[in-house]
C-alpha positions as CSV (number, residue, x, y, z in Angstrom):
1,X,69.8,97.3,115.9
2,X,72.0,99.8,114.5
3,X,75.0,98.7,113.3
4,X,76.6,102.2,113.1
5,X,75.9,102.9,116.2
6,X,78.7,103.8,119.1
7,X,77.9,101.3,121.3
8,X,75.1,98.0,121.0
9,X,73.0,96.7,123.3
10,X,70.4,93.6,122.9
11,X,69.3,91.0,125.1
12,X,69.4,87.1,124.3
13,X,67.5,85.4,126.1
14,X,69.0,86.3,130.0
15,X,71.7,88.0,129.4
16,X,72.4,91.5,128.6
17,X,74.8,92.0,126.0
18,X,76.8,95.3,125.6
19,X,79.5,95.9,122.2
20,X,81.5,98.7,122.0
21,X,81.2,99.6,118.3
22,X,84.3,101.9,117.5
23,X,87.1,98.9,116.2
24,X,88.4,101.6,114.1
25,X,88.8,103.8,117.0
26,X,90.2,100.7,119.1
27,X,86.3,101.2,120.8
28,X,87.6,104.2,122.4
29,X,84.9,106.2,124.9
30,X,82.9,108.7,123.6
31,X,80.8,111.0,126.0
32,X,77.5,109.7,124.4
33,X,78.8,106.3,124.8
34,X,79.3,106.7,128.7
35,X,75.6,108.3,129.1
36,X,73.7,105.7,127.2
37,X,75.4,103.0,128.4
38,X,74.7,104.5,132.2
39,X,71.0,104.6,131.3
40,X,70.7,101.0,129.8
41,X,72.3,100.2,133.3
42,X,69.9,101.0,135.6
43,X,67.2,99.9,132.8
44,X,68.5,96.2,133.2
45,X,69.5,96.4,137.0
46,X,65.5,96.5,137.5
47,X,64.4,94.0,134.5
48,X,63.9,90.9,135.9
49,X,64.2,89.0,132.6
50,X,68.2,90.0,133.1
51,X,70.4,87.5,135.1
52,X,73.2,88.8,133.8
53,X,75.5,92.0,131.5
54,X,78.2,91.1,129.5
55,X,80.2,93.8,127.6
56,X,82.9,93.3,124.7
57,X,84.6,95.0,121.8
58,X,84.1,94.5,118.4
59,X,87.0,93.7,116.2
60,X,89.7,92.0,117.0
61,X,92.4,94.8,118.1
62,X,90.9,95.6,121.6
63,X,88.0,95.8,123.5
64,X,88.8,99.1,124.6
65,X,91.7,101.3,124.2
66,X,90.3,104.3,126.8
67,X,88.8,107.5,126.1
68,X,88.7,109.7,123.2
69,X,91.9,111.1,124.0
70,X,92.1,113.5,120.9
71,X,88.4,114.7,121.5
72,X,89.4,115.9,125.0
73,X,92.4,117.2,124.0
74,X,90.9,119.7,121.5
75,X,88.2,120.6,124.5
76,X,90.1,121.3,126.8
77,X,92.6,123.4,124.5
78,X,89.6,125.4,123.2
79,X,87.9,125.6,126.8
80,X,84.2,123.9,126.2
81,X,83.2,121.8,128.8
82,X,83.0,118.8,126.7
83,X,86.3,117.3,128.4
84,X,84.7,117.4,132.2
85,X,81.6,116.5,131.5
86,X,83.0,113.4,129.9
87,X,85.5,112.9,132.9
88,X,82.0,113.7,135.0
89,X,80.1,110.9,133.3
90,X,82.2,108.3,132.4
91,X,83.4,108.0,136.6
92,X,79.9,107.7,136.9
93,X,79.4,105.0,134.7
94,X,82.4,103.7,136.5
95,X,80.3,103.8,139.5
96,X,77.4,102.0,137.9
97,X,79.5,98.7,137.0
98,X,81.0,99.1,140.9
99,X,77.8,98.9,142.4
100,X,75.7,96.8,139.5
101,X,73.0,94.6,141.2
102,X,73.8,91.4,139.0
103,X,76.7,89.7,137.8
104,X,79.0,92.1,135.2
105,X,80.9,90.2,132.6
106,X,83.2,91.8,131.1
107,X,85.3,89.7,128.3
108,X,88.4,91.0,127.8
109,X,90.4,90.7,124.4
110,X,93.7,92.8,122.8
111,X,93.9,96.0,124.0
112,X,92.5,97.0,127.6
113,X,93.7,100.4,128.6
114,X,92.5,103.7,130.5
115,X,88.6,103.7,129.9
116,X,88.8,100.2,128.6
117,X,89.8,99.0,132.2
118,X,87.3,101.2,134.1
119,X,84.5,99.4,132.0
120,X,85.6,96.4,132.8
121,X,87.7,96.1,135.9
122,X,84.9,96.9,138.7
123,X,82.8,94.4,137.3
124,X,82.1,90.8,138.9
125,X,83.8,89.0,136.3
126,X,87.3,89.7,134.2
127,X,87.3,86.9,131.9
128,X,90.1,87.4,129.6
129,X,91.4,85.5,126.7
130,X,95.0,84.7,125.3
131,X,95.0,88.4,123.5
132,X,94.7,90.8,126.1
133,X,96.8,93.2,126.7
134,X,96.6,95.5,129.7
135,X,98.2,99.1,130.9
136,X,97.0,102.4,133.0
137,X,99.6,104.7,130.6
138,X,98.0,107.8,131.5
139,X,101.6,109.4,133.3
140,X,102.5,109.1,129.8
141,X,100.6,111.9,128.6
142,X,100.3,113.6,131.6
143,X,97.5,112.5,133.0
144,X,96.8,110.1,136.4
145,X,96.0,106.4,136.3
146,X,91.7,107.4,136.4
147,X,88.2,105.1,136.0
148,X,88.8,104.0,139.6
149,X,92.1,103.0,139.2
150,X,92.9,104.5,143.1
151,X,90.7,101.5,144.5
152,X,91.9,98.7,142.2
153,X,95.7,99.7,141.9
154,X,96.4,99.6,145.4
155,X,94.1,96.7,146.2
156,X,96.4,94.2,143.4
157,X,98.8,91.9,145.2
158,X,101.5,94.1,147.4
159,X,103.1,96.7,145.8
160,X,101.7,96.1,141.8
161,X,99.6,98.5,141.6
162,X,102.2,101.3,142.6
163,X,104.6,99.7,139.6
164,X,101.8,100.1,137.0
165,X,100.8,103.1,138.2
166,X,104.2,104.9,137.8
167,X,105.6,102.9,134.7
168,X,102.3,102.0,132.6
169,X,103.5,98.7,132.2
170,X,101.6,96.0,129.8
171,X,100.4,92.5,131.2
172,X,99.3,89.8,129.2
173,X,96.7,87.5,130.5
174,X,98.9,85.3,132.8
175,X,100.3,88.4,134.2
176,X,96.3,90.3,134.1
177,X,95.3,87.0,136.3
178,X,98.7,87.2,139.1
179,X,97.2,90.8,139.5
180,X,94.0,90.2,139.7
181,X,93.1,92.5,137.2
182,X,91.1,89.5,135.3
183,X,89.8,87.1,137.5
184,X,89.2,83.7,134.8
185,X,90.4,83.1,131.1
186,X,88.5,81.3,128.7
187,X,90.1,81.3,125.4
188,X,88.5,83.0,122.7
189,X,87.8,80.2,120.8
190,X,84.8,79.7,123.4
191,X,84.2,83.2,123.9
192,X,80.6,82.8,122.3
193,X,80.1,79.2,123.7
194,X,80.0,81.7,127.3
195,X,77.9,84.1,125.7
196,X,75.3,81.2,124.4
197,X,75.1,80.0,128.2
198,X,74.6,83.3,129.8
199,X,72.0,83.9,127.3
200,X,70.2,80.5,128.5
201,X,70.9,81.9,131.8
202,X,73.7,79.9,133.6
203,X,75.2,81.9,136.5
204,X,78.8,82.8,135.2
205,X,80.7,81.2,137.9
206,X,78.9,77.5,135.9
207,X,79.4,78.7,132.3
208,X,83.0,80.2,132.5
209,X,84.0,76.4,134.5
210,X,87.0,76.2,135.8
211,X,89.5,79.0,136.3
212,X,92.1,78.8,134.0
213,X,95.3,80.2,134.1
214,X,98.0,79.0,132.2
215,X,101.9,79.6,131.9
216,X,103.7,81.4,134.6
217,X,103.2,85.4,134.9
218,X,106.1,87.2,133.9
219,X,105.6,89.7,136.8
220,X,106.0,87.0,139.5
221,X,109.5,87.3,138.8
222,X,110.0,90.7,139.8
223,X,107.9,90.7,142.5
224,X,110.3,90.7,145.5
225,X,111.9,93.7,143.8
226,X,108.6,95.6,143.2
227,X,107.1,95.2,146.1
228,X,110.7,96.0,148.5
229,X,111.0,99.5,146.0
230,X,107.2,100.3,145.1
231,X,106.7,100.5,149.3
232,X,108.8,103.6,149.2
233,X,108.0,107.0,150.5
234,X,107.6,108.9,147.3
235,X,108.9,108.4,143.9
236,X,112.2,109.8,144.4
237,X,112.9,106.9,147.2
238,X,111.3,104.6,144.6
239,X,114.0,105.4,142.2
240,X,116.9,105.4,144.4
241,X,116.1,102.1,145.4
242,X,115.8,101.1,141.4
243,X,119.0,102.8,140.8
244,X,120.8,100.5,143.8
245,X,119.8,97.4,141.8
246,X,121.7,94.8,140.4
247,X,119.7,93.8,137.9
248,X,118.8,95.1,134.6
249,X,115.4,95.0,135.4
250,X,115.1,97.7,137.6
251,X,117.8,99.6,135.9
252,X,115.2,99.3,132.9
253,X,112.4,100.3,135.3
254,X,114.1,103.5,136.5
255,X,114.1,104.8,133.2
256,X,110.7,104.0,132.2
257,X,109.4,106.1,135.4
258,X,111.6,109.2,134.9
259,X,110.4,109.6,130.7
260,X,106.8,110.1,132.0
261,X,105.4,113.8,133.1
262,X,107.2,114.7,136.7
263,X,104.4,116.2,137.8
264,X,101.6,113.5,136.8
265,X,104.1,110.7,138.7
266,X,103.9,112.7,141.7
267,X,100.3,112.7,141.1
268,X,100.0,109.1,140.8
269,X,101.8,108.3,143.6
270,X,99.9,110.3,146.0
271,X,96.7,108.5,144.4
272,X,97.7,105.1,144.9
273,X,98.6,106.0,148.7
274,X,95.3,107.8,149.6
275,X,93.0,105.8,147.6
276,X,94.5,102.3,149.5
277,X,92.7,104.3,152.3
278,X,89.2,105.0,150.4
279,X,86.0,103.5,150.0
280,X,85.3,103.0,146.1
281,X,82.9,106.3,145.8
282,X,85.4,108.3,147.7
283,X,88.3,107.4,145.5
284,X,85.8,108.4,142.2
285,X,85.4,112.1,143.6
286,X,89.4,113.1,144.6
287,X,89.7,111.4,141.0
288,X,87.0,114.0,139.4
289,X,88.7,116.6,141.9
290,X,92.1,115.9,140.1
291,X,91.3,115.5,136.7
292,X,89.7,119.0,137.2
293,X,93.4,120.7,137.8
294,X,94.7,118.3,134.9
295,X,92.5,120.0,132.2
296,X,93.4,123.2,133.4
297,X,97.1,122.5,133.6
298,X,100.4,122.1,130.9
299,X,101.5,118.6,131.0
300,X,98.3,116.5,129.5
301,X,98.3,118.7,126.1
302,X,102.2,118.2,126.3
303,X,101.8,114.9,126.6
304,X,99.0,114.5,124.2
305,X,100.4,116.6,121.7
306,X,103.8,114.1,121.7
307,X,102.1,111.0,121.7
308,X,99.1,111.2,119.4
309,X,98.7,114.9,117.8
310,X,102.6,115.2,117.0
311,X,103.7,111.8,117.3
312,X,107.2,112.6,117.9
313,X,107.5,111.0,121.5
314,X,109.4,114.1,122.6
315,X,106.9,115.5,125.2
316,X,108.6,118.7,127.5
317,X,107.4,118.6,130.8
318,X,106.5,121.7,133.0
319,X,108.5,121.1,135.3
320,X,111.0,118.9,133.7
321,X,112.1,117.1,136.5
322,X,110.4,115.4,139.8
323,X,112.3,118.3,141.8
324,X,110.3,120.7,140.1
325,X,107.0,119.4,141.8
326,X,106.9,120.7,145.1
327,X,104.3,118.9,147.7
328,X,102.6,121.9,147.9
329,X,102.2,121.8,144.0
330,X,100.3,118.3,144.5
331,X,98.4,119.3,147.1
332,X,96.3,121.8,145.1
333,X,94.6,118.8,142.9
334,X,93.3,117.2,146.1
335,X,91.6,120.4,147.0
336,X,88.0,120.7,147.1
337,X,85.6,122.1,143.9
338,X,82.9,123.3,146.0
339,X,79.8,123.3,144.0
340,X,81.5,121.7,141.5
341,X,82.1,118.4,143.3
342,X,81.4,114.6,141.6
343,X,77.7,113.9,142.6
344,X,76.8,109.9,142.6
């Protein structure tokens, strides 16, 4: 086993074991990270000596901070193709874990963004431990909560999806639980007790036990308020209603939504709608249809050049306000590519 390599895979015993292997790179996605782990897939969904995959992140920062943002960046500013066919492979992995054939582990520690989350949230199994730390931030830089996120956003408990969607705000585990973004937490201190029985091929449902949840989810509290204003029309309703509040909160909220790219809100919005509407494979190709207009827009090199090129948090949005975007402008992403449509 290479221990330089991207991404590991071994069996033990029953259970297939994936690491991402980038912990200096928070394991973010690579393109030859989405294609052999695609391959090693469909190897195991037709071994019979595998009950069961389980994936985690080496290190102890995160088990997957999303795609190599940087790396698509610089393609899609120099114009090589690098940046769709990752966008064209990784939703494709994202496909794999959807419709794997055996139960999908995915344990879940520190950071879990972007990428990270499509690895792990269409799995079976979101086992979490005490570090996790989950957000879709992508309207942040300009891009669209992607990696499935319009079939599991708007399938979370009432309007919670929507709220993440437009705010990128970070759950911890009580919070990744209430959502159902993780669906069991064992703490990490038996993290490879689970492992070891998977290996000697316990179904995970016996050797994660119990579910276990613990403290109250900060979300609950606001839950009333998100789902009364997150059922809004569009995003301008959405922030009226904010505005109306009482409370800090939502006050707090408001401004969160209107820092992030104008355009890529709208975006997200319309997402979250249409994909509550969509069967899992449908919602993968309008995303693949609207990453395609991303790339070839402003507002994602803005937004990547202020956040992580830059670093000066000071991104200037084209247009720089939601009544810039027209609905026609929104349209356009959802339009068909002809031959150049996501294939499963």
């Amino acid at each position: 086993m290479n221990e330089e390599a991207e991404i590991l895979f071994e069996q033990r015993g029953a259970l297939g074991l994936i690491t991402l292997n980038r912990p200096k790179a928070l394991n973010a996605l690579t393109h030859s990270m989405c294609l052999v782990m695609k391959a090693k897939l469909d190897e195991w969904a037709h071994d019979s000596t595998i009950r069961t995959v389980a994936i985690r992140g080496e290190g102890e920062r995160a088990f997957c901070a999303g795609g190599d943002i940087r790396a698509l960046y610089e393609s899609g500013r120099a114009g090589t193709p690098y940046a769709l066919e990752f966008y064209r492979d990784e939703y494709r992995l994202n496909a794999a874990i959807k419709h794997f054939p055996k139960p999908y582990v995915a344990l879940l520690h520190g950071i879990v963004m972007g990428g990270g989350v499509g690895v792990s949230v269409h799995g079976s199994h979101r086992v979490a431990d005490e570090t996790a730390v989950f957000a879709m931030p992508e309207t942040g830089i300009g891009l669209f909560p992607d990696v499935g996120g319009s079939y599991f956003l708007p399938r979370c408990p009432g309007q919670i999806g929507m709220y993440l969607a437009l705010t990128g705000a970070r759950l911890n585990t009580p919070d990744m639980l209430y959502a159902g973004v993780a669906t069991q937490h064992v703490p990490v201190a038996k993290t490879a007790d689970l492992i070891a029985h998977l290996a000697d091929g316990e179904a995970p449902e016996t050797a994660i036990g119990e579910f276990s949840a613990f403290g109250e989810a900060p979300i609950s509290e606001y839950r009333a308020t998100i789902d009364r204003a997150f059922a809004a029309g569009s995003v301008e309703q959405i922030l009226a209603d904010l505005d109306a509040g009482a409370d800090d909160w939502s006050h707090e909220t408001a401004s969160i939504i209107r820092t992030k790219s104008p355009t890529a809100t709208k975006l997200a919005f319309r997402q979250i709608r249409e994909g509550a509407q969509l069967f899992f494979d449908d919602g993968m190709r309008m995303e693949f249809r609207m990453v395609h207009r991303v790339i070839a827009g402003l507002d994602f090199y803005e937004g990547v050049r202020a956040a992580i090129i830059d670093k000066d948090q000071r991104p200037q949005w084209r247009p720089p306000t939601l009544a810039g975007v027209s609905d026609t402008d929104i349209d356009a992403y959802f339009a068909p590519l002809g031959g150049k449509e996501l294939v499963l």
